[in-house]
C-alpha positions in Angstrom: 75.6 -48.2 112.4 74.0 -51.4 111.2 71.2 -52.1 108.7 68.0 -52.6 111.2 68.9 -49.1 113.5 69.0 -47.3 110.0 65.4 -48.8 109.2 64.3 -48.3 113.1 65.6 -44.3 112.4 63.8 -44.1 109.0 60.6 -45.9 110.6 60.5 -43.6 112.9 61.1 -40.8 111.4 58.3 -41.5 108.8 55.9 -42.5 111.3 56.5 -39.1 113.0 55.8 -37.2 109.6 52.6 -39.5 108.9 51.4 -38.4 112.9 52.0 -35.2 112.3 50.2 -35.0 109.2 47.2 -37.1 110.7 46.7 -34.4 113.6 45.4 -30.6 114.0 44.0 -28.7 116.1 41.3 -26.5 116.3 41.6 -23.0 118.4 38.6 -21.9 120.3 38.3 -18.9 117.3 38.3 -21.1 114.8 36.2 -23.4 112.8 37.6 -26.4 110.5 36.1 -28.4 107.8 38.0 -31.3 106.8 38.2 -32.1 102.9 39.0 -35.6 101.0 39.9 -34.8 97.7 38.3 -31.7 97.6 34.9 -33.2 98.9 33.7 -32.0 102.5 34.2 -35.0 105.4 33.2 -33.1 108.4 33.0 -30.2 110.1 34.9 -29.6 113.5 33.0 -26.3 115.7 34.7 -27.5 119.0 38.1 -26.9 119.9 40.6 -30.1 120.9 43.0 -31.8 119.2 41.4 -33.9 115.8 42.9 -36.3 113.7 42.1 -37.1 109.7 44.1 -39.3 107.2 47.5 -37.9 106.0 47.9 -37.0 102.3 44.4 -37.8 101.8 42.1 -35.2 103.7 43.3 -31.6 104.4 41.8 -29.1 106.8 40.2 -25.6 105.7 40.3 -23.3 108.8 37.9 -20.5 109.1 37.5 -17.6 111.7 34.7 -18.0 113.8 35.0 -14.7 115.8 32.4 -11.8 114.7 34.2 -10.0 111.1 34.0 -6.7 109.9 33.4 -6.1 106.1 33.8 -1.9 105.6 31.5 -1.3 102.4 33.5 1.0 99.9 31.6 4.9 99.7 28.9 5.1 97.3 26.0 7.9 96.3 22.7 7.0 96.9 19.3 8.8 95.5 17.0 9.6 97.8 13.2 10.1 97.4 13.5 13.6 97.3 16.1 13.7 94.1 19.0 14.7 96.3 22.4 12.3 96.1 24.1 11.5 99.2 27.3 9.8 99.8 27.1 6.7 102.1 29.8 5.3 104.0 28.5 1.5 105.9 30.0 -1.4 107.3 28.5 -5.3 108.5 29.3 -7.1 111.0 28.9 -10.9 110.6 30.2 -14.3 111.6 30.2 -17.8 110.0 28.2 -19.8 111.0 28.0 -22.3 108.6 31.0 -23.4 107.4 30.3 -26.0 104.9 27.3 -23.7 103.1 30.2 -20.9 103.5 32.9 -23.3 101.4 30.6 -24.2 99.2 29.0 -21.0 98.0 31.8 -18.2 99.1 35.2 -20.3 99.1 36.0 -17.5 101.9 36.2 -14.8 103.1 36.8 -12.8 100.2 34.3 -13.9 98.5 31.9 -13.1 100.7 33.0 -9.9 100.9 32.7 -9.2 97.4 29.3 -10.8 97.3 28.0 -9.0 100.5 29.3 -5.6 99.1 26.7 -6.0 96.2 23.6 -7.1 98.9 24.5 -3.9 101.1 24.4 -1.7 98.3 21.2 -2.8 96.8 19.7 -2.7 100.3 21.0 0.5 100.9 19.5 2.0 97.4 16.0 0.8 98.6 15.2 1.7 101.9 17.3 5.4 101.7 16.1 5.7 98.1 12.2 6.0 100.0 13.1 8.3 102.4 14.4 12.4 102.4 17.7 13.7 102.8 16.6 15.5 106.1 14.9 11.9 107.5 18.3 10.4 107.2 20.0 12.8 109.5 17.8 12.5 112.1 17.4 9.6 114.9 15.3 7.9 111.9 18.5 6.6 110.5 18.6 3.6 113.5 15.2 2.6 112.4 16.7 2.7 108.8 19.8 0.8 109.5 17.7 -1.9 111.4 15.8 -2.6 108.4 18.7 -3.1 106.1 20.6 -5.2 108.2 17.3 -7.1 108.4 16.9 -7.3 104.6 21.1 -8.1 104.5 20.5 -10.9 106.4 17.8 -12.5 104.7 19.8 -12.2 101.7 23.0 -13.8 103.4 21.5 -16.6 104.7 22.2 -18.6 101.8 25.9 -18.2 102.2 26.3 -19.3 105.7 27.0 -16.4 107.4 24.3 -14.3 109.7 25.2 -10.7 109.4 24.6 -8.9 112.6 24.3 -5.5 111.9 24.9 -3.0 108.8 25.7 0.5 110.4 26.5 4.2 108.5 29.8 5.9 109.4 29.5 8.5 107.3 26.7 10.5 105.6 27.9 13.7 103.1 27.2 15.1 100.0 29.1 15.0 96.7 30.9 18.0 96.4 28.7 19.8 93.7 25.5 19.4 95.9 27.7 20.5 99.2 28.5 23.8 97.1 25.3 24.4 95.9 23.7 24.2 99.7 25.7 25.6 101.0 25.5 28.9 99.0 22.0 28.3 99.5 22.5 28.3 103.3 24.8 31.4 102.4 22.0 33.5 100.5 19.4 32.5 103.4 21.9 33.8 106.3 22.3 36.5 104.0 18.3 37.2 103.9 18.3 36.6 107.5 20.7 39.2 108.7 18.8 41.7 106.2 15.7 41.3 107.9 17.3 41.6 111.5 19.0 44.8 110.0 16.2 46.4 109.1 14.0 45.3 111.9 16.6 47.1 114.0 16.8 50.1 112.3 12.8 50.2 112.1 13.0 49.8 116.0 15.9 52.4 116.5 14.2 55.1 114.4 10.8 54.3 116.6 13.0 54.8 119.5 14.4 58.0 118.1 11.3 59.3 117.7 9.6 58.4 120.7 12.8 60.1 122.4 13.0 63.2 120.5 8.8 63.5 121.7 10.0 62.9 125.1 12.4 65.7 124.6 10.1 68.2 123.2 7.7 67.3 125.8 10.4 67.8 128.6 11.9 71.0 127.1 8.0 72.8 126.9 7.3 71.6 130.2 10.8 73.5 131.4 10.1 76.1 129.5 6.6 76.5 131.3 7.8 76.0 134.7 10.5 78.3 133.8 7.9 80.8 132.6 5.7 80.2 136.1 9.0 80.6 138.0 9.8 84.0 136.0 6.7 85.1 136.2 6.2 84.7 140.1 9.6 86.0 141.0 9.1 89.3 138.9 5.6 89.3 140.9 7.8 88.6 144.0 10.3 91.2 142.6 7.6 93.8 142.0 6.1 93.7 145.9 9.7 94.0 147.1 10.3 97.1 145.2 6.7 98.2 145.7 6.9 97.4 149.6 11.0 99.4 149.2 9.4 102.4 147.6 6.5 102.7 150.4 8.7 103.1 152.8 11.6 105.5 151.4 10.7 106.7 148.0 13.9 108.8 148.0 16.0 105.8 148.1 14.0 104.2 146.2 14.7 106.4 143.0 18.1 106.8 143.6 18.8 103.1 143.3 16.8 102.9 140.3 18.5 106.1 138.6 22.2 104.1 139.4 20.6 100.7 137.8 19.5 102.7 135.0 22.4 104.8 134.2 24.4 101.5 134.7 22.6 99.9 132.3 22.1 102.6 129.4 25.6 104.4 130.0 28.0 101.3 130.9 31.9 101.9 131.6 33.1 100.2 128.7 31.7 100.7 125.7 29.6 104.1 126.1 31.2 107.6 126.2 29.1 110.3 126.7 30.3 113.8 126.0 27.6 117.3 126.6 26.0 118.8 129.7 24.6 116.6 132.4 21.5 118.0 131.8 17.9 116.5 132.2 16.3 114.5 134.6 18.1 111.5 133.7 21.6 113.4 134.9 19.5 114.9 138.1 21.7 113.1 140.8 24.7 114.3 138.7 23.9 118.7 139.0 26.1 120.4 141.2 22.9 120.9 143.4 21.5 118.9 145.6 18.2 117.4 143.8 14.8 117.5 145.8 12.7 114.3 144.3 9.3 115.9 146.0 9.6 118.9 143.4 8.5 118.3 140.0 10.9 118.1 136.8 11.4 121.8 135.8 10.9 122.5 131.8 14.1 121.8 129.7 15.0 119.3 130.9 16.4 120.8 134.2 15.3 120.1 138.3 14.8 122.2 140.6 17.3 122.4 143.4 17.5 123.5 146.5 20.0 125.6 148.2 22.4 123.0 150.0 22.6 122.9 153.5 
């Protein structure tokens, strides 16, 4: 290989490194801002193929999609002296890149300087509000007005912050503890009260029942009387009605209910004379009922036939 192909080669070759250092390229996500000696040129939004001098300008690229900064879990005060711990995150995008390079460098440093806005923001507009308001739909309204302040307060850096949200609302451990025995000695107080509203209501109902019993039992007991009292009247015409027509009869069957009942089988012995009018039915004679009991104790009798 002679002289002028080595120099055609090494011209080549350098003019290749020198074009390739001359271009970039910016993506459709991505924002550059061209540098000469440090010192901003230019800023390229639009995406194509650019061109700048080699070893003299570089390129700084930076994102230009929406980014996500996730704040780091702090307490907050609120206006009624409780602490709670907030969890919150931004969303923003660049969209100034030169401002951004010149105030932030990137995106670090805007983090670091976005993390100190949020929480400041976040100390004034939850340190004016209650615990309870911050738990409830409130907390949109709330959010809108700190990402509001936020992004006044970004402005400067080049960025627009599009919304600051809350992930996560809780309370430091102490406080959760001491709630939530408080919460424990209310459902405590609670299911006292139910207790003894229930037995106030069962003992009413105990009594009403044991009225209703009484009330049913004498009522029983009086129809049962009634009912008594008119069979033994029905009992009494029978037997009145039975004696009127065969009085003989009549006082046989009673004399066999009464011995039955005064002298019965099992439990009754009697030893002696069958004597008296109780034992008439019993004399070897047979016993007239129209004659009258004879003194002693004895009936007369009449010859049998």
């Amino acid at each position: 290989m002679n002289r002028p192909l080595i120099g055609i080669v090494v011209g080549a070759v350098v003019a290749a490194i020198l074009l390739f250092s001359a271009c970039y390229v910016v993506q459709p996500s991505e924002r550059a801002l061209v540098l000469q000696f440090g010192s901003p040129v230019r800023v390229d939004e639009n995406p194509g193929l650019y061109f700048k001098i080699p070893f003299v300008q570089n390129v700084v690229f930076f994102d230009g999609r929406v980014l996500n900064y996730d704040a780091p879990s702090e307490e907050v005060p609120t206006v009624d002296l409780k602490q709670v711990d907030v969890s919150s995150f931004a969303i923003y995008r660049i969209v100034n890149p030169l401002l951004f390079y010149q105030t932030v460098n990137n995106e670090i440093g805007v983090q670091g300087r976005l993390g100190a806005i949020m929480s400041a923001n976040l100390r004034q507009v939850l340190g004016n509000v209650s615990m309870a308001a911050i738990l409830t739909q409130q907390r949109a309204q709330f959010m809108q007005e700190i990402a509001r302040r936020v992004n006044a307060n970004t402005k400067s850096f080049g960025i627009e912050v599009i919304d600051v949200r809350i992930k996560r609302v809780d309370l430091p451990p102490a406080n959760s503890q001491a709630i939530f025995r408080r919460m424990q000695t209310q459902r405590e107080q609670e299911a006292r009260k139910i207790r003894a509203e229930g037995q106030k209501d069962a003992v009413t109902l105990r009594a009403e029942a044991d009225k209703q019993a009484v009330v049913i039992s004498a009522n029983a007991r009086k129809q049962s009387e009634i009912l008594r009292g008119e069979g033994d009247a029905s009992a009494s015409a029978i037997y009145s009605a039975a004696y009127g027509r065969d009085p003989a009869f009549f006082d046989f069957y009673r004399s066999m209910q009464a011995l039955e009942t005064a002298l019965p089988s099992t439990t009754t012995s009697y030893v002696g004379p069958a004597d008296g009018d109780f034992f008439r039915y019993f004399l070897g004679n047979s016993y007239n009922p129209e004659a009258p009991p004879t003194p002693g104790g004895t009936a007369t009798t009449s010859p049998s036939p």
